[in-house]
C-alpha positions in Angstrom: -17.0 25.8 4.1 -14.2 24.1 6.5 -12.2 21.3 5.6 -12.3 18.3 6.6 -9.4 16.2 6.5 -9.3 12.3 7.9 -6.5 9.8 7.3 -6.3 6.1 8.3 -3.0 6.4 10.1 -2.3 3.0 10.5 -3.7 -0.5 9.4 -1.7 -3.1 10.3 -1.6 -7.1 10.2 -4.7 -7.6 7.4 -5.0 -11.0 6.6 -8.1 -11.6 4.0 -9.9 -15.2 3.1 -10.7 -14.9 -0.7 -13.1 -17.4 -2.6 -13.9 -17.2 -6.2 -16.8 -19.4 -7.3 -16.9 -19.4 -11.1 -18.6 -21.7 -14.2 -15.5 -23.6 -16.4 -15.8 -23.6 -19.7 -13.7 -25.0 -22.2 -12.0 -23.3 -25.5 -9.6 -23.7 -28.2 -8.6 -27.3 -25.7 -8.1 -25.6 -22.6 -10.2 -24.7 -19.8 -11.3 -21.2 -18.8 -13.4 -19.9 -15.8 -15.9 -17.3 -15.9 -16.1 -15.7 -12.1 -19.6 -15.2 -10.6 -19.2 -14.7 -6.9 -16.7 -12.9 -4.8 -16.6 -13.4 -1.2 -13.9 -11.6 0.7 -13.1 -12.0 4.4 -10.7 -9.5 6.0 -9.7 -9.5 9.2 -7.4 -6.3 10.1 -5.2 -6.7 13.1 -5.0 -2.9 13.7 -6.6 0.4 12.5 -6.2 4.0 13.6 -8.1 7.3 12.1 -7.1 10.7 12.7 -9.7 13.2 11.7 -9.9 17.0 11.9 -12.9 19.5 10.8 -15.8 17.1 11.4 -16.9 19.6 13.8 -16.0 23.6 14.8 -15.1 22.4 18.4 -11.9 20.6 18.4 -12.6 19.0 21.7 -16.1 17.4 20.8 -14.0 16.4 17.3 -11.5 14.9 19.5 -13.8 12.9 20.8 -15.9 11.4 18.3 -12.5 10.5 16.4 -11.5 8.6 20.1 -14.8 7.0 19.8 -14.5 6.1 16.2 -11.0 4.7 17.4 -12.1 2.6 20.0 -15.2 1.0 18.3 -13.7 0.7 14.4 -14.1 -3.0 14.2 -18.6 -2.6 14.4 -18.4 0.5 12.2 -15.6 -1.5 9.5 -17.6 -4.7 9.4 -20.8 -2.9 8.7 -18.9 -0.5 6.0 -17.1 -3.5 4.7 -20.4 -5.2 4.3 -22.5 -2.4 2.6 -19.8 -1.9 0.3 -19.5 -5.1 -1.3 -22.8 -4.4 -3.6 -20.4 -1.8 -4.8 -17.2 -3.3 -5.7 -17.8 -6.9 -6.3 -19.2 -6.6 -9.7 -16.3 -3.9 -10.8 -13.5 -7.1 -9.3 -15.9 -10.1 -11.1 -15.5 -8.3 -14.8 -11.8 -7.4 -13.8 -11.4 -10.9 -13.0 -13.4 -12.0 -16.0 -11.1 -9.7 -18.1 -7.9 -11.6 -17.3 -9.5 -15.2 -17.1 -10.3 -15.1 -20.2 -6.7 -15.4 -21.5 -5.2 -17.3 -18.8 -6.6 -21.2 -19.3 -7.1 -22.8 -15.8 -4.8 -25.5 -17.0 -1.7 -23.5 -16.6 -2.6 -22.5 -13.4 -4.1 -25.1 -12.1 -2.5 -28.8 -12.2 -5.3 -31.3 -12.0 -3.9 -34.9 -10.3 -3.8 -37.9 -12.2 
């Protein structure tokens, strides 16, 4: 079996929109949140992959990393998309870890 071997070589200027929607809930006087919805918006300015063994010929792999290249943003959304099912609910109990002994309070001045 051949190896294959594929590297994100660059990725550059990634700006991301985060919202957290979570239920308060108070304890011991202060308020606490419990997260229950990720959403995660990231827009990458730059991305190039550099990939060898995905096929015997290195012309024809040549070219399907070119094409990969030149059309990343369809195949990154659609990745980025799928994906969340997958890491969402291992960030919400992460994030549900550490809520749970930072009180919003501290973090979060409410205005009088």
């Amino acid at each position: 079996m051949d190896l294959v071997n594929i590297q994100v070589n660059r990725f550059t200027n990634v700006v991301a929109k985060l919202t957290l929607n979570s239920e308060v809930y108070e304890r011991d006087g202060h308020e606490y949140a419990h997260p229950r919805k990720i959403t995660l918006e990231p827009d990458v300015g730059d991305m190039k992959l550099k990939a060898d063994g995905l096929l015997p010929e290195p012309a024809l792999n040549d070219a399907i990393v070119d094409f990969i290249n030149e059309n990343w943003r369809q195949f990154y959304k659609i990745l980025f998309s799928e994906a969340q099912s997958t890491w969402e609910p291992a960030m919400i109990s992460l994030l549900d870890d550490y809520s749970a002994y930072i009180p919003l309070d501290i973090l979060i001045v409410k205005k009088s």
